[in-house]
C-alpha positions as CSV (number, residue, x, y, z in Angstrom):
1,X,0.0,0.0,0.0
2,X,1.6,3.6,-0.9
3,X,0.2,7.1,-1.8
4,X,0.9,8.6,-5.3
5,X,2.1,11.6,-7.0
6,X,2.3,12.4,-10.7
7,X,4.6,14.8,-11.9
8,X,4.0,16.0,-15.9
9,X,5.6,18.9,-18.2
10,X,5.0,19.6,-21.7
11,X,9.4,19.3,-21.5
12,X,12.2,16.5,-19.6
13,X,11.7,16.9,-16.2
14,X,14.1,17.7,-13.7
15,X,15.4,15.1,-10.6
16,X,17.5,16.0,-8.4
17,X,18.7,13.4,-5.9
18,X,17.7,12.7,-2.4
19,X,20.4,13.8,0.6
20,X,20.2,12.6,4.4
21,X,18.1,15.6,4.5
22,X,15.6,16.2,1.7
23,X,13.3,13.9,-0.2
24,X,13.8,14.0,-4.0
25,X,12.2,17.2,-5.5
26,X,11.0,16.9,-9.3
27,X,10.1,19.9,-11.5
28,X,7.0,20.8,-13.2
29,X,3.1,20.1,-12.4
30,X,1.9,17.7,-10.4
31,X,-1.1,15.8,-9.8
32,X,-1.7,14.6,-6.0
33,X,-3.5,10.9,-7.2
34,X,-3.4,10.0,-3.5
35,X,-2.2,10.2,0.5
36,X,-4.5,7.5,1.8
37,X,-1.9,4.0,1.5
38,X,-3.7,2.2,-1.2
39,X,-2.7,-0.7,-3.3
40,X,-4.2,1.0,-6.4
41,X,-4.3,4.4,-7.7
42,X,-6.6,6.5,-10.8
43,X,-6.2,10.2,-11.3
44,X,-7.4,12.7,-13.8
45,X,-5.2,15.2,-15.4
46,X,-7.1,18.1,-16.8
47,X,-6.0,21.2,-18.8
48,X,-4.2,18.9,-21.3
49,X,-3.1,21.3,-24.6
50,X,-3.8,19.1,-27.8
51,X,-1.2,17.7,-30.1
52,X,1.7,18.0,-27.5
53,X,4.0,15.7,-26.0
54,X,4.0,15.1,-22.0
55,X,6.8,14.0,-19.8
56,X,5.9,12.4,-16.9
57,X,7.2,10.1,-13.6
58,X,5.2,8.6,-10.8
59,X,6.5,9.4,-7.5
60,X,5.0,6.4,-4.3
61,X,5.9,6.4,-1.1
62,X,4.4,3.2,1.7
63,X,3.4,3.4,5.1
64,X,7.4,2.6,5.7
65,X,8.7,5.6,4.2
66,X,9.8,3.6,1.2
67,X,10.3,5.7,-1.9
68,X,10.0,4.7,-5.5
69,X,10.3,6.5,-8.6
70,X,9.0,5.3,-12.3
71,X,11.6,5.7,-15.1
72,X,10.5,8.9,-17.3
73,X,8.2,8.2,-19.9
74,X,5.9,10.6,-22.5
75,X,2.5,10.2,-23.8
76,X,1.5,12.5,-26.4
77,X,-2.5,14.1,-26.6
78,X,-4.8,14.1,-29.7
């Protein structure tokens, strides 16, 4: 069970790393999908422009603190 964040921009995202200190912060808009620990997720995104290409990564973190990020991927919009 984890909660779910997806972060999307109409350009390649930015990562930058994780210290003792900070959790990873990723550039660009994001969609909260989900706090409550589930084991599935659905969001919507809204506000889509047409005929563009979207980056995106999913961002879930479990009840333990555990971390996980998706390798970058696009989708494009009719």
């Amino acid at each position: 069970f984890a909660s779910a964040i997806v972060y999307y921009s109409t350009s390649p995202l930015s990562m930058i790393e994780a210290s003792s200190n900070t959790a990873v912060t990723i550039g660009g808009n994001s969609l909260l999908v989900n706090t409550n620990l589930q084991a599935s997720h659905s969001g919507t995104l809204t506000g889509l422009a047409g005929n563009t290409t979207y980056y995106y990564v999913v961002y879930v973190k479990d009840g333990s603190g555990n971390e996980n990020i998706t390798w970058p991927s696009t989708f494009k919009t009719n």
